[in-house]
C-alpha positions as CSV (number, residue, x, y, z in Angstrom):
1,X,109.9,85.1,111.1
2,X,113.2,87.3,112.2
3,X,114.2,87.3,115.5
4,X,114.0,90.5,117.7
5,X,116.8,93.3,116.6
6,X,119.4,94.6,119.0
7,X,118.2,98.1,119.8
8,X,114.9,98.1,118.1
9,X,111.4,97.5,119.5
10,X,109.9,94.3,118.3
11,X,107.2,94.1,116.5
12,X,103.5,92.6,117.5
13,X,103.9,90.2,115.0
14,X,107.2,89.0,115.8
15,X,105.8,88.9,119.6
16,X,103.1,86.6,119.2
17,X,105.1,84.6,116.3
18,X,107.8,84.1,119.0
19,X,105.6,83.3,122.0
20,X,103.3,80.5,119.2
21,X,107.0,78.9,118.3
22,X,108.1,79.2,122.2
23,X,104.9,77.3,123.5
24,X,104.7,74.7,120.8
25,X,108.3,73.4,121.2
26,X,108.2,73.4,124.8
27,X,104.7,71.4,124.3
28,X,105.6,69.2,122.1
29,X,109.4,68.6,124.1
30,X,107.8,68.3,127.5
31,X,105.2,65.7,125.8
32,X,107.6,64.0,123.9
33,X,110.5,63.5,126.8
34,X,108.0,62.3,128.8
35,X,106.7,59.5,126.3
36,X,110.2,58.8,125.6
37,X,111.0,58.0,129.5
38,X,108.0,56.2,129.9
39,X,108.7,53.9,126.8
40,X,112.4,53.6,127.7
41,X,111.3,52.4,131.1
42,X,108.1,50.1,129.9
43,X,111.2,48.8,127.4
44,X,113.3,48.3,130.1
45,X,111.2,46.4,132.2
46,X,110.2,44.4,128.6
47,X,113.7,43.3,128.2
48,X,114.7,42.3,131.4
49,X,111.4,40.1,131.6
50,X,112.4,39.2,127.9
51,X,115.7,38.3,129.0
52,X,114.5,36.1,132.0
53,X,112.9,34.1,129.7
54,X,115.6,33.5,126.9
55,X,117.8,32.3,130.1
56,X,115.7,29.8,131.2
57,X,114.6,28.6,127.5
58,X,118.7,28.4,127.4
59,X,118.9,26.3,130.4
60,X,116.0,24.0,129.2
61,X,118.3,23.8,125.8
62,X,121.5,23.2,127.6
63,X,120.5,21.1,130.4
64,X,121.1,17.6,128.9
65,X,124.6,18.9,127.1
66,X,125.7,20.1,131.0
67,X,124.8,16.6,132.3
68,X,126.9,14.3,130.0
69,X,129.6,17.5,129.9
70,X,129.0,17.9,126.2
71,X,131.2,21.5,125.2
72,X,130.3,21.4,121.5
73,X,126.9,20.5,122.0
74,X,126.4,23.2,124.6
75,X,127.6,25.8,122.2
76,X,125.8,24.9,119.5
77,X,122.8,25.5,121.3
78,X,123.7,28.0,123.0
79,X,124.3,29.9,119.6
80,X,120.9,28.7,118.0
81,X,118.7,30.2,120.7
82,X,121.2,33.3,121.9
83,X,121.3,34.8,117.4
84,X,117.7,35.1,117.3
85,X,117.2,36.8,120.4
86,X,117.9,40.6,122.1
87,X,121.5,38.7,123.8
88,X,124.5,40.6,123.6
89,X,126.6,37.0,125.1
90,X,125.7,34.0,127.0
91,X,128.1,31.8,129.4
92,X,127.9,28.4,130.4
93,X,129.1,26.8,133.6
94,X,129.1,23.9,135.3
95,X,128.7,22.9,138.6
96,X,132.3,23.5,139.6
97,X,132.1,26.9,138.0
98,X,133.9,26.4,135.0
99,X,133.1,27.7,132.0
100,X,131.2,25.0,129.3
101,X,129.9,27.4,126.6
102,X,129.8,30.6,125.8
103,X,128.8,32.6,122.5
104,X,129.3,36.1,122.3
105,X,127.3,38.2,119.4
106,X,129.6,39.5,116.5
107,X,130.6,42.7,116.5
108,X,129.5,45.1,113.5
109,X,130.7,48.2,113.7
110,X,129.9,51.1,115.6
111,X,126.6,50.7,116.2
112,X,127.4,47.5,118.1
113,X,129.6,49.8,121.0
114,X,126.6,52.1,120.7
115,X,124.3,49.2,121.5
116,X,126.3,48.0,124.1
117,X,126.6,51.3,126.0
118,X,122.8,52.0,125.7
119,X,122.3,48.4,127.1
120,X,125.2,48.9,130.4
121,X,123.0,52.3,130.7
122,X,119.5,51.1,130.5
123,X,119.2,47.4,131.0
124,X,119.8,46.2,134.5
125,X,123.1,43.8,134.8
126,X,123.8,40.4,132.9
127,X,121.3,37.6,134.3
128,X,121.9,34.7,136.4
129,X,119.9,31.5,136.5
130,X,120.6,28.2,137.9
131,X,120.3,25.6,135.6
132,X,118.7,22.2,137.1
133,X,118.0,18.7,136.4
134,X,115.9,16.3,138.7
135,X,115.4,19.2,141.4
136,X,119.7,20.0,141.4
137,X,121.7,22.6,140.2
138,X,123.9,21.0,137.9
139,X,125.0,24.8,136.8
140,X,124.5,28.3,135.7
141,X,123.5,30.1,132.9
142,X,124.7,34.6,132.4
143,X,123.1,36.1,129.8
144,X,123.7,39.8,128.7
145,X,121.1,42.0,126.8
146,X,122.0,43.5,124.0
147,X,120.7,47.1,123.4
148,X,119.2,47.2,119.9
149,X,116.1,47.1,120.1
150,X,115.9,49.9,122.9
151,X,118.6,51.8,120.5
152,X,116.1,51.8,117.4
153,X,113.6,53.0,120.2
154,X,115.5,55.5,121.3
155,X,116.4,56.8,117.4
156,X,113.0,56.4,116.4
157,X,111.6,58.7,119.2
158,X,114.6,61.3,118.4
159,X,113.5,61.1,115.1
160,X,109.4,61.9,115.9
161,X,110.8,64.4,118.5
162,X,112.8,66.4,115.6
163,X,109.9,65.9,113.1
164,X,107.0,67.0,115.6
165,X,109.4,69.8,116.9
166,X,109.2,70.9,113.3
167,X,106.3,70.0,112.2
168,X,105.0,72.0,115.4
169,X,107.0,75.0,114.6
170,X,105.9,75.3,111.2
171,X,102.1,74.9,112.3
172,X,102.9,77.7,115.4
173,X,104.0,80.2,112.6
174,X,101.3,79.6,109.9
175,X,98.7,79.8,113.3
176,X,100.7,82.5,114.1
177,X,100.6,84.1,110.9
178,X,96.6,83.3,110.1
179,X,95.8,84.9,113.8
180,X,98.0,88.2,113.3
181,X,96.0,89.0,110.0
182,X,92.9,89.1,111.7
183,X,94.8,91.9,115.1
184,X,98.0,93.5,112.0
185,X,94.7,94.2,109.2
186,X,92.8,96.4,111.4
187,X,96.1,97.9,113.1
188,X,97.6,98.8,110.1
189,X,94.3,99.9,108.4
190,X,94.4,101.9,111.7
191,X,97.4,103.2,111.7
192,X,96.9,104.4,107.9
193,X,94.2,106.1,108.6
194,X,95.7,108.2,111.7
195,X,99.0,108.4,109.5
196,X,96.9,109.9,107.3
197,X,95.0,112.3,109.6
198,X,98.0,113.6,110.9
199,X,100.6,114.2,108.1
200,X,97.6,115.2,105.3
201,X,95.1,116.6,107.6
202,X,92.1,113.6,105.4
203,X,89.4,114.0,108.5
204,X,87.0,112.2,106.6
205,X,89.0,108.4,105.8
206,X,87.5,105.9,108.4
207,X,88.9,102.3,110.0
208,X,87.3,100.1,108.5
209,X,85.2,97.0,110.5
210,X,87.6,94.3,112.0
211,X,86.5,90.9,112.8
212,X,87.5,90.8,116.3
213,X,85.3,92.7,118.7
214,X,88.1,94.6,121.0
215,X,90.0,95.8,117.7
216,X,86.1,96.5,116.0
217,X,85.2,98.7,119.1
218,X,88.9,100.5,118.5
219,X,88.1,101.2,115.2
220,X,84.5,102.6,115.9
221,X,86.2,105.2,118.5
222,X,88.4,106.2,116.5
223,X,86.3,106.4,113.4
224,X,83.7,109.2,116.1
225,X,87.3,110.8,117.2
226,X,87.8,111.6,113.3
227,X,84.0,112.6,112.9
228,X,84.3,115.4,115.7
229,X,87.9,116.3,114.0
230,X,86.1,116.4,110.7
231,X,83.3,118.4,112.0
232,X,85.9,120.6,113.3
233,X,87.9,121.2,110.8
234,X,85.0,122.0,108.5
235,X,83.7,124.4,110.6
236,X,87.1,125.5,111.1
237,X,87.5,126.1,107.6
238,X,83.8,127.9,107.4
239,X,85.1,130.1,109.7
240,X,88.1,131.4,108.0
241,X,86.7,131.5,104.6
242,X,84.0,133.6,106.1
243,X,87.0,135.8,108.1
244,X,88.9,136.0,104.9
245,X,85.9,137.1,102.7
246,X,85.2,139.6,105.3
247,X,88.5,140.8,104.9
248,X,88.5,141.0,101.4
249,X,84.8,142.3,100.8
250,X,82.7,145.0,101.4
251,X,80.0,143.9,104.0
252,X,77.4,146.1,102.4
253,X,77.0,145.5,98.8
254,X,79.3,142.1,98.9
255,X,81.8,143.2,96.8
256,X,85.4,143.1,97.0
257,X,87.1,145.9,98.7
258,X,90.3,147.8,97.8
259,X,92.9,145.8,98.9
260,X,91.2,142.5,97.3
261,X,90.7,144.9,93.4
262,X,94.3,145.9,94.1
263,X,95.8,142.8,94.4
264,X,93.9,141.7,91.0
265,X,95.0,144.7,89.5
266,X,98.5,143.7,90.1
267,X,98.2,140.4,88.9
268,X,96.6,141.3,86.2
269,X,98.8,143.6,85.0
270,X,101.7,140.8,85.1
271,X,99.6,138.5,83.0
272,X,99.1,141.6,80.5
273,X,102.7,142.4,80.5
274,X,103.8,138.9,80.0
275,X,100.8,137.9,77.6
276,X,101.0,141.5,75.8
277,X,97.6,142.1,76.1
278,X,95.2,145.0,76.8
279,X,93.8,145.9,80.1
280,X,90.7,148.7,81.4
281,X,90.2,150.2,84.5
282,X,86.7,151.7,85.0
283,X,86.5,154.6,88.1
284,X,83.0,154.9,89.2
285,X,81.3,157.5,91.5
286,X,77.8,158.1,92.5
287,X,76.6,161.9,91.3
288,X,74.2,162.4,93.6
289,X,74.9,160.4,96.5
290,X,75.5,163.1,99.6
291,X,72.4,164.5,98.3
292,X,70.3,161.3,98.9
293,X,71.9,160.5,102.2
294,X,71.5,163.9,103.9
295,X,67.5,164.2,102.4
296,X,66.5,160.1,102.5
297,X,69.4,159.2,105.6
298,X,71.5,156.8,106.0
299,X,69.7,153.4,105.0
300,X,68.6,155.0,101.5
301,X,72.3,155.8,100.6
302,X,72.6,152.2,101.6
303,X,69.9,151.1,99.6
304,X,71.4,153.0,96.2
305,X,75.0,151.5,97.1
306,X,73.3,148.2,97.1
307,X,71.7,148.5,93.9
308,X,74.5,150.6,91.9
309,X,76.4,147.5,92.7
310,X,73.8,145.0,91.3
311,X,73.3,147.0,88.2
312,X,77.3,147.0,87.4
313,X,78.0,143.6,88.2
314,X,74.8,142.9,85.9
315,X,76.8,144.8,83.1
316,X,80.4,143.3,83.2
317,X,81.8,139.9,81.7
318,X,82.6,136.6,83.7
319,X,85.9,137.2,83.8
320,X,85.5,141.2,85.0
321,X,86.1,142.5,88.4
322,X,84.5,145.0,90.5
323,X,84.7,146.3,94.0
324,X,83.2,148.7,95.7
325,X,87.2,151.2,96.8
326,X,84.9,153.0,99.4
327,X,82.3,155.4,99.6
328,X,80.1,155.8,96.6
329,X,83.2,155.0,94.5
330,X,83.5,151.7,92.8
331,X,86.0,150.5,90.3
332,X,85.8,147.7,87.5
333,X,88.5,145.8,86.0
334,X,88.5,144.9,82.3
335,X,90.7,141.7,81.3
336,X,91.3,141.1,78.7
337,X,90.5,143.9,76.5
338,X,90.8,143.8,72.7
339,X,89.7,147.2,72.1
340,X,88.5,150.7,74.0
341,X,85.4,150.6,72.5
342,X,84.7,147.4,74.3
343,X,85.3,149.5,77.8
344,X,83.3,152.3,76.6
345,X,80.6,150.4,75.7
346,X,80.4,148.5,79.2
347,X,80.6,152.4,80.5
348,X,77.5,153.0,78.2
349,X,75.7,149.7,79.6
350,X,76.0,150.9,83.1
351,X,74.8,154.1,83.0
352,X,72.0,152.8,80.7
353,X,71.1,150.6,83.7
354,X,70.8,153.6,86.0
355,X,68.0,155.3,84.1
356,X,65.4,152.8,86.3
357,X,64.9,154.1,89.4
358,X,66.1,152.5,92.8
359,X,63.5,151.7,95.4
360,X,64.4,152.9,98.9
361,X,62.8,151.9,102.4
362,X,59.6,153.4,102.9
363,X,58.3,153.0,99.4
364,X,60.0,155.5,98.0
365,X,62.2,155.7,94.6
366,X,64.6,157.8,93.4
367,X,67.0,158.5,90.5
368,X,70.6,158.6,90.1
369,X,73.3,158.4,87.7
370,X,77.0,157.4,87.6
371,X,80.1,159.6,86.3
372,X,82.9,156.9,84.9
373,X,86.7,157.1,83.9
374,X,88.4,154.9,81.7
375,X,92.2,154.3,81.8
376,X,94.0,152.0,79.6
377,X,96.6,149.7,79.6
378,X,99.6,150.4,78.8
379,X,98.1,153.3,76.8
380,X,97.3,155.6,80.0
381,X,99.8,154.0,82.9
382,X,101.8,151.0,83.2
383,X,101.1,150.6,87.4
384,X,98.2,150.2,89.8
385,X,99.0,153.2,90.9
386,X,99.1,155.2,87.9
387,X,96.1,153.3,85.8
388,X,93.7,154.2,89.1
389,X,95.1,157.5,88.9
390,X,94.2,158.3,85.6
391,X,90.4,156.6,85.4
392,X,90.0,158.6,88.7
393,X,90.7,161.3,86.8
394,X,89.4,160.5,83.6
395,X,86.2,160.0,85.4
396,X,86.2,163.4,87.1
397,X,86.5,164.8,83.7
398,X,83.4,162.7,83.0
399,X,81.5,164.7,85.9
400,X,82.8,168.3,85.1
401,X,81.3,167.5,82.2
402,X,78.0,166.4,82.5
403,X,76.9,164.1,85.1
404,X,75.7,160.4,84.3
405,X,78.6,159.9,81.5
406,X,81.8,158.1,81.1
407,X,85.0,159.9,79.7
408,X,88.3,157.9,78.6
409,X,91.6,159.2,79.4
410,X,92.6,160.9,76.3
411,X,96.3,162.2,75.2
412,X,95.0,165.9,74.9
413,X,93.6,165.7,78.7
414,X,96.6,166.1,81.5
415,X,96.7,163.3,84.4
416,X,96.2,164.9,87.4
417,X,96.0,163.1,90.7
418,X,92.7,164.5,92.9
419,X,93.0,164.6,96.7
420,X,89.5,166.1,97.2
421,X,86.5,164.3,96.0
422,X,82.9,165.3,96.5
């Protein structure tokens, strides 16, 4: 687990990693300096009654040898009890205080000064008996502890302090690690999700459930939060499609307006160009539609504007286009074309469908027709512009020359742009 960067907020996993390993080795160190003073001091108390007891099994030893004044027997057991014991050097004296015996422990190395200075640190001083024989002191016996045995202690507990120190670390990071799955998952799944919601706008991905109840109950909020922004944003979105069809359709008859046929027609007419294909623009008007809406008012010229729509779109091909330019003029865009017939033919098909008669409000039915212009493309004009100009006057053609037909722009007619249209 790293350790926090210089400048840079940590993160919740190296948090609770840190504060697991923290807690665990001042747990286990507390615990383990505190078993290690008791021992030392239960050992130390050990020894010195330990050591009591060698000294006085010494006397008992040496007693008869201090009598008769015996040097060599004195040592010898001195030695014999003094090897097999915790005795760093024992003295014997006599009663004038000189020294009889004395066998000091062989030095090894440096573990014998180590020994030695954990003994003058923890052991109380050298020991002092008198030794006796029929009631009098007939001399003294110093004995020394030696420090090995409180030495191995002492390494052994450094030993199980490093090993449970590590051992304890390693379980504070794997508990560490096994707890942060269960708070990082859902954070991250969290985070994801909002990461998601705010750089893509995707309302409708959800937080999934967590295990713990706090980060469960997070998730759930957040999951109605994104319901209320989904809700929102689809309505939202209703909203402008409904604004933008508005804009780009008639609200009578549901077709597209002018500005919606003209931007086709533009397109269009680059895929043509590019593709070198052949393109028709139909111009449409109404022959007797002032009529009808001065004798039958205003909701029957709706009604006919309604149902001249239906019958053309009725006519055309999935991939045609009409809209409805204003007025009772409409226009229908044929792409692709393969040949004029196939444009005068549609013509044909919608004026055939005028010959049933419309119903208006009121029960009433009347008859109209519908005068057409054909221009096409590139044959009659190479622009929006110029191809609406010549199927509006194509069409007017049409009407001049008997109403409820369809005329195509021919090279023997001139183009002539109409401002006035009845």
């Amino acid at each position: 687990m790293k350790l926090f960067k210089p400048n840079a907020r940590p993160t919740l996993r190296s948090v609770i990693g840190r504060g697991h390993l923290i807690v665990a080795l001042l747990a286990i160190s507390m615990a383990s300096l505190s078993l290690t003073f008791l021992g030392v001091l239960a050992l130390r108390v050990y020894a010195d009654h330990n050591l009591h007891l060698i000294a006085r099994s010494i006397s008992y030893t040496v007693e008869a040898a201090v009598v008769f004044n015996d040097s060599v027997v004195a040592t010898e057991a001195l030695a014999l009890i003094a090897s097999t014991e915790e005795v760093a050097d024992a003295k014997v004296y006599d009663s004038q205080g000189q020294l009889l015996a004395s066998w000091q422990r062989p030095e090894s190395g440096f573990l014998t000064n180590l020994e030695m200075h954990v003994a003058s640190a923890f052991l109380e001083k050298p020991i002092s008996l008198p030794i006796l024989h029929q009631g009098r002191e007939i001399g003294t016996i110093n004995v020394t502890g030696h420090g090995g045995s409180l030495l191995r202690f002492l390494l052994s507990g450094l030993v199980g302090i490093v090993l449970c120190i590590a051992l304890s670390a390693w379980l504070a990071l794997y508990l560490a690690r096994r707890q942060l799955r269960g708070i990082t998952g859902p954070l991250r799944s969290l985070a994801d999700v909002a990461h998601a919601a705010r750089r893509e706008r995707a309302f409708d991905q959800r937080v999934p459930p967590a295990e713990i109840a706090e980060l469960d109950n997070l998730g759930n909020d957040f999951n109605a939060l994104l319901d209320e922004l989904e809700a929102w944003q689809t309505h939202l979105q209703s909203e402008n499609e409904t604004l933008a069809h508005q804009a780009s359709h008639d609200s009578l008859t549901g077709l597209p307006n002018r500005a919606f046929f003209e931007g086709r027609l533009i397109r269009a007419l680059r895929s043509a160009n590019k593709l070198n294909e052949r393109m028709a623009v139909l111009f449409l008007d109404s022959d007797r539609f002032k009529e009808i809406n001065d004798n039958f008012g205003h909701a029957a010229g709706d009604a006919v504007l309604v149902a001249v729509a239906t019958r053309i779109r009725a006519q055309l091909r999935e991939d045609d286009l009409v809209a409805r330019l204003g007025g009772d003029e409409f226009a229908v865009l044929l792409t692709p074309l393969h040949r004029v017939e196939d444009a005068q033919r549609i013509a044909d098909k919608i004026i055939s469908s005028m010959e049933v008669p419309i119903q208006l409000p009121g029960s009433l039915s009347i008859l109209t027709s519908l005068s057409i212009g054909i221009a096409v493309y590139p044959d009659h004009g190479a622009t929006p512009g110029s191809l609406l100009n010549a199927a509006d006057a194509a069409m007017y053609q049409a009407k001049r020359g008997s109403r409820g037909g369809q005329h195509t722009v021919g090279a023997e007619l001139p183009i002539v742009q109409v401002q006035n249209r009845s």
